[in-house]
ZAMAR-716060 format. One record per residue (C-alpha): residue number from 1; x, y, z; residue in three letters. Coordinates in Angstrom, 3 decimals. Each point is the difference from the previous one (the first is absolute). Layout:
<atoms>
<num:NUM	x:X	y:Y	z:Z	residu:ala>
...
</atoms>
This chain:
<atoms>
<num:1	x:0.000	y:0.000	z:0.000	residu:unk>
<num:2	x:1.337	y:3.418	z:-1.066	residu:unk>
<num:3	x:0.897	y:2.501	z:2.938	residu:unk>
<num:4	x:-1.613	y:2.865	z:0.765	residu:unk>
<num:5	x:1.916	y:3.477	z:-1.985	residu:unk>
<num:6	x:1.912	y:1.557	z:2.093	residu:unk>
<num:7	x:-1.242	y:3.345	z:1.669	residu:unk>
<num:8	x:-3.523	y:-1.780	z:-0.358	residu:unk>
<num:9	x:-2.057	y:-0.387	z:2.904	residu:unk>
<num:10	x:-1.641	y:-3.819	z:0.454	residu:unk>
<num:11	x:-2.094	y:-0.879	z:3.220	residu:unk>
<num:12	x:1.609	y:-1.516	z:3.109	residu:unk>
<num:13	x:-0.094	y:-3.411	z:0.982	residu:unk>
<num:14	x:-2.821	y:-1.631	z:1.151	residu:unk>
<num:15	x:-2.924	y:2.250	z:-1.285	residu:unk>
<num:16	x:-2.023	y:-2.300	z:-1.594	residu:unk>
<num:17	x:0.104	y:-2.219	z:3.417	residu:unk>
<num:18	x:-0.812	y:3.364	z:2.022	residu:unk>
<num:19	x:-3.369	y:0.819	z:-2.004	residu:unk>
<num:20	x:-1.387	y:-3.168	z:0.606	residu:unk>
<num:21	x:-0.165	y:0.689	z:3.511	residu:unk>
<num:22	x:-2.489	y:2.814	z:0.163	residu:unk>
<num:23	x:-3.057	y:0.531	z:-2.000	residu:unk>
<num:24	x:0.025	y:3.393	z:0.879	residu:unk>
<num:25	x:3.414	y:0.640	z:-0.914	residu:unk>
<num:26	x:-0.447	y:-1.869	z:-3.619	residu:unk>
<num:27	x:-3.125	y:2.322	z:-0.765	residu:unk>
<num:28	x:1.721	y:3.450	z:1.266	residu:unk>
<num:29	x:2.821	y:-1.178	z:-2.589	residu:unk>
<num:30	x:-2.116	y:-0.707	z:-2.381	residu:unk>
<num:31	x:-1.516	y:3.325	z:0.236	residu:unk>
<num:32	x:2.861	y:1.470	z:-0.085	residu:unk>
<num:33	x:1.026	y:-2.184	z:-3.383	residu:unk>
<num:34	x:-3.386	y:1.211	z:-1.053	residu:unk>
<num:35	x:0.649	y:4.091	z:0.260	residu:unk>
<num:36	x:3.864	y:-0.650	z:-1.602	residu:unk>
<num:37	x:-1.329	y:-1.659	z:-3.090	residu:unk>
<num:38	x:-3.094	y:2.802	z:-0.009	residu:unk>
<num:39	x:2.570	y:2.851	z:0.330	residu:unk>
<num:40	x:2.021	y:-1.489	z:-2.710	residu:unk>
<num:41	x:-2.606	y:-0.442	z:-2.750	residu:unk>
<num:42	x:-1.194	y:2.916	z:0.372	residu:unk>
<num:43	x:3.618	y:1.384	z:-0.462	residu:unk>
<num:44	x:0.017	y:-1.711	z:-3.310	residu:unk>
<num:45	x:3.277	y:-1.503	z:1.565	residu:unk>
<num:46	x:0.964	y:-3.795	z:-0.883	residu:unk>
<num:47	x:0.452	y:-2.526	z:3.101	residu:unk>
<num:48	x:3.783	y:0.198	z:-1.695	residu:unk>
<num:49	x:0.422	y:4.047	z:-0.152	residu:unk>
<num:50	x:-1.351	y:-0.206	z:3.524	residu:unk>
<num:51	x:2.562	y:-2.190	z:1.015	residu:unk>
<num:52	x:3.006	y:2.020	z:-1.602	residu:unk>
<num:53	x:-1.281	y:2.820	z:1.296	residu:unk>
<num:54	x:-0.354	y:-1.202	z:3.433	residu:unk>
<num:55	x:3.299	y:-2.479	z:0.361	residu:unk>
<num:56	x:-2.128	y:-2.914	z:0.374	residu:unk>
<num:57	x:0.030	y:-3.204	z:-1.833	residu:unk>
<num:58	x:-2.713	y:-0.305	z:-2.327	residu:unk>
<num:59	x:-0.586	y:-3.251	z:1.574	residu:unk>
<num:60	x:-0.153	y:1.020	z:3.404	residu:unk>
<num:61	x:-2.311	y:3.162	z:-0.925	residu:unk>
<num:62	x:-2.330	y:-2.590	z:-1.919	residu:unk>
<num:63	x:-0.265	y:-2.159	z:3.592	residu:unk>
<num:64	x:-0.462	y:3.499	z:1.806	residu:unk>
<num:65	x:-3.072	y:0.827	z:-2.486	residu:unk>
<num:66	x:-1.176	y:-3.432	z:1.020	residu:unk>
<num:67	x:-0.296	y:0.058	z:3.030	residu:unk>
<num:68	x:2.527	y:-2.860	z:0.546	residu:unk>
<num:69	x:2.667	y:2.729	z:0.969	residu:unk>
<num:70	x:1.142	y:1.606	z:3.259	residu:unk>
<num:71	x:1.761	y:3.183	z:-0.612	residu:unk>
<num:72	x:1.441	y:1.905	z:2.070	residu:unk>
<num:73	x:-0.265	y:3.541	z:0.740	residu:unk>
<num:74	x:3.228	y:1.479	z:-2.517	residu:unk>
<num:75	x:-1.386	y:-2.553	z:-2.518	residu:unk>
<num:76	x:-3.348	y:1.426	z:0.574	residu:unk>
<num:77	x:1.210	y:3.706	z:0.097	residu:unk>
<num:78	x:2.549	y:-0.951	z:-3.811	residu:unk>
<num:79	x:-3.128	y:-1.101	z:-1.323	residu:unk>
<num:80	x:-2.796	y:3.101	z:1.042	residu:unk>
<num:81	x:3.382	y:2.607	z:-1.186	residu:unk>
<num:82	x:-0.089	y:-2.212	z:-3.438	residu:unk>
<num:83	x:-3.880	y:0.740	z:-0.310	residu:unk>
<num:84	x:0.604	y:3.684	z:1.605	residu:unk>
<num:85	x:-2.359	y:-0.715	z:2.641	residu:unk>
<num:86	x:0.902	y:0.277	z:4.170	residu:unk>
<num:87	x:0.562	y:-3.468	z:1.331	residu:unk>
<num:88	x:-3.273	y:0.155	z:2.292	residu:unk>
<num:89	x:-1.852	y:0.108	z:-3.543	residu:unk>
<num:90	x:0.777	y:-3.578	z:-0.327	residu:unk>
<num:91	x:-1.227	y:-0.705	z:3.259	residu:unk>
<num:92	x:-3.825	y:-1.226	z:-0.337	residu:unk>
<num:93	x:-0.957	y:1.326	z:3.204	residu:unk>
<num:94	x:1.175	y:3.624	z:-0.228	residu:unk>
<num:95	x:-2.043	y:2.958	z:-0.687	residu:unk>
<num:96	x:-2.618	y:-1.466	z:2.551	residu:unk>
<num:97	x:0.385	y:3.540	z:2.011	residu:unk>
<num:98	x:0.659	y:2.239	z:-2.841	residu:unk>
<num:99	x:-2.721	y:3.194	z:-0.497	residu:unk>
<num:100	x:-1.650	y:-2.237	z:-2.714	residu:unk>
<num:101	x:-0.315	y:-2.911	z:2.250	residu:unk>
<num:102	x:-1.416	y:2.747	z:2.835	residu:unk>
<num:103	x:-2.665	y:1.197	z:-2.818	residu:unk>
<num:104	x:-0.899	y:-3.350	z:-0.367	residu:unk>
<num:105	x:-0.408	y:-1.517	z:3.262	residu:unk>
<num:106	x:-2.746	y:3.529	z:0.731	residu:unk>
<num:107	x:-1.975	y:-0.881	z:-3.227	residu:unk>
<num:108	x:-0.584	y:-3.450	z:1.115	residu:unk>
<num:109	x:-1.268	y:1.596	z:2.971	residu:unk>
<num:110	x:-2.077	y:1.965	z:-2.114	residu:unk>
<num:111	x:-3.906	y:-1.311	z:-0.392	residu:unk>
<num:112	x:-0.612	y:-0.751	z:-3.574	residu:unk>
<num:113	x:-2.986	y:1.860	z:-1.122	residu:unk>
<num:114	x:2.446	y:3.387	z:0.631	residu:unk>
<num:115	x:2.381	y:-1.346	z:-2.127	residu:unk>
<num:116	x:-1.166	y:1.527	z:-3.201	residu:unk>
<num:117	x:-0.034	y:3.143	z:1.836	residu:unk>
<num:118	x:3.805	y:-0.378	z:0.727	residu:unk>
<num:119	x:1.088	y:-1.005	z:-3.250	residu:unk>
<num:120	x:-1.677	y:3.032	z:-1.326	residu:unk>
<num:121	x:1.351	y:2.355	z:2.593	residu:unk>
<num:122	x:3.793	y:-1.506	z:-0.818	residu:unk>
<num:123	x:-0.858	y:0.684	z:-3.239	residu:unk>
<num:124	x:-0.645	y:3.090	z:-0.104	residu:unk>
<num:125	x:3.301	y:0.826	z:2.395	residu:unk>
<num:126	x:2.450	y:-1.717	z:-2.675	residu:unk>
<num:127	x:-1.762	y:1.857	z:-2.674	residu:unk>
<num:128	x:0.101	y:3.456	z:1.396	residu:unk>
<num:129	x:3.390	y:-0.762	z:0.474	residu:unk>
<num:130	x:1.220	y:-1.242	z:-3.068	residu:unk>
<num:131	x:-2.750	y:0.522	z:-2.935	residu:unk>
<num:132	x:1.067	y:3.251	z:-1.210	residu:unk>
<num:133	x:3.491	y:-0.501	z:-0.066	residu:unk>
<num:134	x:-0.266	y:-2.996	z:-2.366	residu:unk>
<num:135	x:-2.753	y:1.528	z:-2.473	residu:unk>
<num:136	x:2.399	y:0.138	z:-2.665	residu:unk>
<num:137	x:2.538	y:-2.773	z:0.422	residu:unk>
<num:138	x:-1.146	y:-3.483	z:-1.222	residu:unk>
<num:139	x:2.171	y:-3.114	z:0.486	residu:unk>
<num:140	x:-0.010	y:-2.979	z:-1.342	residu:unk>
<num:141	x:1.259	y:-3.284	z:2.008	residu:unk>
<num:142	x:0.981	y:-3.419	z:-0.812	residu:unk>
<num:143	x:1.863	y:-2.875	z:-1.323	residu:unk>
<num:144	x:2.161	y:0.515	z:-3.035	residu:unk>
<num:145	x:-1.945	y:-1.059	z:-3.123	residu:unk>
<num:146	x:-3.219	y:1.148	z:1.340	residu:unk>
<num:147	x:-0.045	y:3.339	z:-2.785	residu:unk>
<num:148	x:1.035	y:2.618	z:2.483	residu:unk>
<num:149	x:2.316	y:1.888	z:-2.455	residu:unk>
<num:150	x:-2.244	y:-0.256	z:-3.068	residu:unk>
<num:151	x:-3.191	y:0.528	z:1.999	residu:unk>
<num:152	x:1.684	y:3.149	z:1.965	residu:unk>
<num:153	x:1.554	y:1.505	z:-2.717	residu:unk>
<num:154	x:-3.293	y:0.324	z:-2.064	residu:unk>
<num:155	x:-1.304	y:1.203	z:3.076	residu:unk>
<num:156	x:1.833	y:2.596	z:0.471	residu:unk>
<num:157	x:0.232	y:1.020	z:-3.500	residu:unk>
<num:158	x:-4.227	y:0.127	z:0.466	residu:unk>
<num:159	x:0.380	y:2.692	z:3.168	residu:unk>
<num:160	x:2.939	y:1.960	z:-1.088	residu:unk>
<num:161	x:1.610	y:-1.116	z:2.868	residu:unk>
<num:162	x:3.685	y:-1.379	z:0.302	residu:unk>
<num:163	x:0.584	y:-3.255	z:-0.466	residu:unk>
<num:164	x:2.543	y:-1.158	z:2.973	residu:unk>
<num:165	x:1.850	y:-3.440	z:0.198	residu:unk>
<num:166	x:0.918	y:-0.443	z:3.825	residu:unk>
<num:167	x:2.702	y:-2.521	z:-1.342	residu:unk>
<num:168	x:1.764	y:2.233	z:-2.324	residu:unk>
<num:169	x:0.104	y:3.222	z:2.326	residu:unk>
<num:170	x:2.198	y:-2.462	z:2.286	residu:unk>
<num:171	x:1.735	y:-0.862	z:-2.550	residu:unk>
<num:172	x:0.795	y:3.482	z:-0.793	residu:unk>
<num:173	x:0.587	y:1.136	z:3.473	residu:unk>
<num:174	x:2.002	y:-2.933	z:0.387	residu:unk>
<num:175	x:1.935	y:-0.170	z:-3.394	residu:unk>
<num:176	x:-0.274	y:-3.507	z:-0.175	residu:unk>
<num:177	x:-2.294	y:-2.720	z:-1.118	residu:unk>
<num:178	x:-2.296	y:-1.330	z:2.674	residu:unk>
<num:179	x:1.541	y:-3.673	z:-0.518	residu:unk>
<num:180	x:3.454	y:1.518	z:0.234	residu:unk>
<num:181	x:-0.829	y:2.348	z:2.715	residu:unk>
<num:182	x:-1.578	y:-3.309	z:2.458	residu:unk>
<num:183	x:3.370	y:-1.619	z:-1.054	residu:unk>
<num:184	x:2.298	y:2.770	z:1.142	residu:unk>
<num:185	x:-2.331	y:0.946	z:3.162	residu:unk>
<num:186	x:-2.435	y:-2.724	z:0.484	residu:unk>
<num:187	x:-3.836	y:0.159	z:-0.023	residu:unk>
<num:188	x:-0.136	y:1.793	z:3.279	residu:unk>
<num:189	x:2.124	y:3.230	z:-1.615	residu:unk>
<num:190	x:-2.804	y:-0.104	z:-3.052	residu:unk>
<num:191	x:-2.822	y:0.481	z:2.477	residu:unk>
<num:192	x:1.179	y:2.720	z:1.580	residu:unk>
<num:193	x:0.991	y:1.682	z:-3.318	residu:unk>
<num:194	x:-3.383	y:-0.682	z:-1.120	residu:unk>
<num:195	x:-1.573	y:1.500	z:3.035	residu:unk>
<num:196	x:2.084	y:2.915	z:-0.888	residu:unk>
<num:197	x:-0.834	y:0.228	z:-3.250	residu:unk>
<num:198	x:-3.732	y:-0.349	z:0.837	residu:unk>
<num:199	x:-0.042	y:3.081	z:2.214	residu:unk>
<num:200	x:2.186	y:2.015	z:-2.215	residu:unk>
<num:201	x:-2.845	y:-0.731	z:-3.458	residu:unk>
<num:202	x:-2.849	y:0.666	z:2.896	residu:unk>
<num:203	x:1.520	y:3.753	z:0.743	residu:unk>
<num:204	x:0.580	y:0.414	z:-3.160	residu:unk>
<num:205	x:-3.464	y:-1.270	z:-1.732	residu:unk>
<num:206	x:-3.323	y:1.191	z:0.966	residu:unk>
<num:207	x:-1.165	y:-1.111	z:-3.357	residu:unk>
<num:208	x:1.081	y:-4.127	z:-1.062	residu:unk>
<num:209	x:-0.320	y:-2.903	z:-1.164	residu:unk>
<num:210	x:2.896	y:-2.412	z:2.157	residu:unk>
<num:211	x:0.610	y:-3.798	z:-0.808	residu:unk>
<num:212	x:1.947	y:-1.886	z:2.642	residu:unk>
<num:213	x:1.773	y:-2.594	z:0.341	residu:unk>
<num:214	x:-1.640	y:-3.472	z:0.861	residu:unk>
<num:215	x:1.925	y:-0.146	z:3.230	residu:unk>
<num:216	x:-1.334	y:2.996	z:1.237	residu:unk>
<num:217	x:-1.758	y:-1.390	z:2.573	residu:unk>
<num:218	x:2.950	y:-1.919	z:1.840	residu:unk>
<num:219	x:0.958	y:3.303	z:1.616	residu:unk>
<num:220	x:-3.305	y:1.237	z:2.023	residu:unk>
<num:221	x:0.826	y:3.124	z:0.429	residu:unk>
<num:222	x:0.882	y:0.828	z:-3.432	residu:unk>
<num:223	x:-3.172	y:-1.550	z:-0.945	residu:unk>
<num:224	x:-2.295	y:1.910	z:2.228	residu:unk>
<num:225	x:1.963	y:3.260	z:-1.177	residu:unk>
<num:226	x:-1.555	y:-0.944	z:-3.442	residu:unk>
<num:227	x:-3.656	y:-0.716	z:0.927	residu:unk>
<num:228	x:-0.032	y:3.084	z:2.036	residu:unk>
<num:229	x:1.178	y:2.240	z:-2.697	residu:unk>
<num:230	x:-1.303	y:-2.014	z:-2.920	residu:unk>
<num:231	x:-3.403	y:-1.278	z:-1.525	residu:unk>
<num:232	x:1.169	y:-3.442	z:-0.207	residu:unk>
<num:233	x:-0.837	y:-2.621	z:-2.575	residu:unk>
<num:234	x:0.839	y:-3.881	z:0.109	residu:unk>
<num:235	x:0.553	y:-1.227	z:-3.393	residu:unk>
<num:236	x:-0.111	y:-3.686	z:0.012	residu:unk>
<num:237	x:-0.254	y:-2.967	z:-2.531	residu:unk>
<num:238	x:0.220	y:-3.639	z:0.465	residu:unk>
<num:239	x:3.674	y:-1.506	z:0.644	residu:unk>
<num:240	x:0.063	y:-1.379	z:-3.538	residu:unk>
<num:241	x:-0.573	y:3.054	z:-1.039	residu:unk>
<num:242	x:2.802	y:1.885	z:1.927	residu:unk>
<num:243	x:2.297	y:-2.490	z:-0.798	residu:unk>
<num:244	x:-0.633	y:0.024	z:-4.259	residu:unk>
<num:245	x:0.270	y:3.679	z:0.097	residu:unk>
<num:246	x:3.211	y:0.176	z:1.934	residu:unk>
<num:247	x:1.186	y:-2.960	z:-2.157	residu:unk>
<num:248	x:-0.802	y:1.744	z:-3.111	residu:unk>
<num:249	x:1.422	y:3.703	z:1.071	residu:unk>
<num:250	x:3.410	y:-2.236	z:0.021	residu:unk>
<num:251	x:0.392	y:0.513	z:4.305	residu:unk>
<num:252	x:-0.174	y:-2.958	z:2.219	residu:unk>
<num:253	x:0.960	y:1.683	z:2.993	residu:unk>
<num:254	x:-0.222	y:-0.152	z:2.984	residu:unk>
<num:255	x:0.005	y:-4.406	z:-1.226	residu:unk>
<num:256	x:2.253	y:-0.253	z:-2.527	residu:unk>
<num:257	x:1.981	y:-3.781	z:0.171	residu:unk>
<num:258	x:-2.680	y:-1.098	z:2.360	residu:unk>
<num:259	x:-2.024	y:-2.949	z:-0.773	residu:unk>
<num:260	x:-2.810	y:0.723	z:2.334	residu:unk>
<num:261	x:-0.769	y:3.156	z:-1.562	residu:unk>
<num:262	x:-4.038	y:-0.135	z:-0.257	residu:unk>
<num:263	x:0.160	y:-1.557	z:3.353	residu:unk>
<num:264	x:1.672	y:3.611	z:2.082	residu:unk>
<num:265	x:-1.857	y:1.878	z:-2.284	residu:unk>
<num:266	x:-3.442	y:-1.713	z:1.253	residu:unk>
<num:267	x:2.077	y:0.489	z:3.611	residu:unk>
<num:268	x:0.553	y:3.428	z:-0.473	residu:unk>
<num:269	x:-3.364	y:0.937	z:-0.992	residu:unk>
<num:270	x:-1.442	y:-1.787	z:2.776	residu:unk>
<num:271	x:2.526	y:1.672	z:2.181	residu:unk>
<num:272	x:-0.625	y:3.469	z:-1.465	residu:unk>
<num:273	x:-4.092	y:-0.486	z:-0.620	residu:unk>
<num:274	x:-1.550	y:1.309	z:3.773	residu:unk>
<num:275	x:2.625	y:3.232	z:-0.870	residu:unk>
<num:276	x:-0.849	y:0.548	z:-3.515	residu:unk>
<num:277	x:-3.946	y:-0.416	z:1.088	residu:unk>
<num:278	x:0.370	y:3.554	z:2.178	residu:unk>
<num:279	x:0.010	y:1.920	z:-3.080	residu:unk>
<num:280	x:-3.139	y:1.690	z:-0.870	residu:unk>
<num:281	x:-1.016	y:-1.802	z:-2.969	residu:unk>
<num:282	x:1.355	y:-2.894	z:-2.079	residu:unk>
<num:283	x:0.357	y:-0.275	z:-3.863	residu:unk>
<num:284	x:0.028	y:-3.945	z:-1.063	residu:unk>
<num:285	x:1.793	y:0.084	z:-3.414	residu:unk>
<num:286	x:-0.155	y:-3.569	z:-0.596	residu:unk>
<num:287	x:-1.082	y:-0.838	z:-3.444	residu:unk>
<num:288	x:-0.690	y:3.604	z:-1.106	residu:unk>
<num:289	x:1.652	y:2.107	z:-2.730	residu:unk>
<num:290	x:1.618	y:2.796	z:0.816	residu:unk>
<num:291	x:-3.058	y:2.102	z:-0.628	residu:unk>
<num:292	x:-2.251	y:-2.127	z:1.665	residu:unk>
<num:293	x:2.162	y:0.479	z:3.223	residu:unk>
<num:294	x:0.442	y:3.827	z:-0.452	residu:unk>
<num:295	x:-3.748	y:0.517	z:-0.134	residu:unk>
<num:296	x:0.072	y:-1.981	z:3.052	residu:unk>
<num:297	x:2.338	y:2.049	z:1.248	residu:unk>
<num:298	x:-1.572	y:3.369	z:-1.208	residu:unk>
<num:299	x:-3.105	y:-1.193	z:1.997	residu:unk>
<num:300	x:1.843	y:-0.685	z:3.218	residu:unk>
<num:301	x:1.980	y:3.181	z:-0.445	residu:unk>
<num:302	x:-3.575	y:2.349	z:-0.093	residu:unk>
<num:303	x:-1.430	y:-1.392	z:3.069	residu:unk>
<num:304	x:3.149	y:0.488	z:2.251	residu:unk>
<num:305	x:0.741	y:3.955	z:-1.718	residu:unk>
<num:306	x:-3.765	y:1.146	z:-0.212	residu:unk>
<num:307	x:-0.067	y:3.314	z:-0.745	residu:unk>
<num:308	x:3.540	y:-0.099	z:-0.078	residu:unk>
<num:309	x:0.238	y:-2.083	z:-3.292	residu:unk>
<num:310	x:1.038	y:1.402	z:-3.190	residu:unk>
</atoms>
């Protein structure tokens, strides 16, 4: 049997043995094998980028994701740095005490015929807050191959509005490619460029039309910056789909040389879905022409601007 590469960290002795010991501990594991391989799709990341990334053996990390391995806490902490995440991310049972978990524990205290009431009255607060400061910004979210670039481009040609690809302003700010520039710096450098860049077009932009990248919604904060500032659209299609257009534009990233391409695409959609979902509406471009999905589009677009439309 071939060693472990050197620098590589492999679990210690006796793990397997240990889980068997405690149900409890075996499910908390698992959990936690659960929220690594989450965090990853939805990172577009492969179980073998992860492991580079992370100075883990890929066969180790694959044990880890599950459930069968034990890590320990620098393991843990390599791998939540790799996915640009704190280490307590990774942890299934944090967050319980966080302000969202407060809000949540007083609604279920809540009797629910006033619900309605509430939802409307948190409603109106984020809207007051945000609506007029995104009534000319639309952006569209997504996997690659979904149309984003050909749908917001004839957009924004429509409005008179500028046409804004998130990925090439980093690139510019950057001067690099964004494959080159996750080489040089890693993923975790690209976020916070991207974040960057996102505030930057914001100031600048009252008027836009803004496609992002798919893995947008990997950094939260970045992510909420958008829907907050942004009426935004989910363009979706069927995996198929997203994989034949990305095939026939010539790209296979982020799964070029891997075999189980359609499978971490299905995994990163799944991974991404709940996040893409909190967009205001949702354009399925799935067996449409292009005009078919920019009337789609066009319709979407009028009910979110009102008055504000062109």
């Amino acid at each position: 049997m071939a060693e472990p590469n050197p620098g590589k960290v492999v679990p210690p002795a006796g793990v397997a043995d240990s889980l068997g010991q405690a149900p409890q501990v075996a499910a908390f594991l698992s959990a936690v094998g659960r929220e690594v391989r989450k965090n990853r799709a939805k990172r577009g990341m492969t179980r073998r980028q992860l492991a580079l990334a992370s100075a883990t053996s890929e066969r180790y990390l694959a044990q880890i994701e599950g459930g069968a391995g034990n890590p320990s806490v620098s393991v843990l902490r390599a791998i939540a740095q790799a996915l640009d995440l704190p280490t307590a991310a990774l942890l299934p049972e944090q967050g319980v005490r966080t302000a969202l978990g407060a809000v949540l524990d007083l609604l279920a205290q809540v009797p629910e015929k006033e619900l309605p009431a509430l939802t409307k009255d948190i409603a109106a607060r984020v809207a007051s807050r945000s609506g007029a400061d995104r009534a000319r910004r639309i952006a569209l979210v997504g996997l690659r191959g979904a149309g984003k670039s050909t749908l917001g481009r004839m957009l924004a040609q429509h409005l008179g509005w500028p046409f804004i690809e998130l990925d090439r302003r980093v690139e510019e700010d950057y001067g690099a490619s964004i494959p080159d520039l996750i080489e040089m710096a890693g993923t975790a450098t690209f976020r916070r460029q991207e974040r960057g860049t996102l505030e930057r077009v914001l100031a600048e932009h009252e008027a836009a039309v803004i496609t992002t990248a798919g893995g947008i919604v990997a950094n939260p904060e970045t992510y909420a910056l958008l829907l907050r500032h942004a009426h935004t659209i989910w363009i979706k299609a069927r995996p198929q789909e997203h994989m034949s257009r990305v095939m026939a534009q010539g790209d296979f990233r982020p799964m070029a040389q891997n075999r189980q391409a359609m499978a971490d695409l299905v995994a990163i959609l799944e991974a991404r879905r709940a996040d893409y979902a909190r967009a205001e509406a949702d354009v399925d471009t799935s067996g449409d022409a292009v005009e078919q999905s920019f009337a789609k589009l066009l319709h979407s677009v009028g009910r979110l601007l009102g008055e504000h439309a062109a």
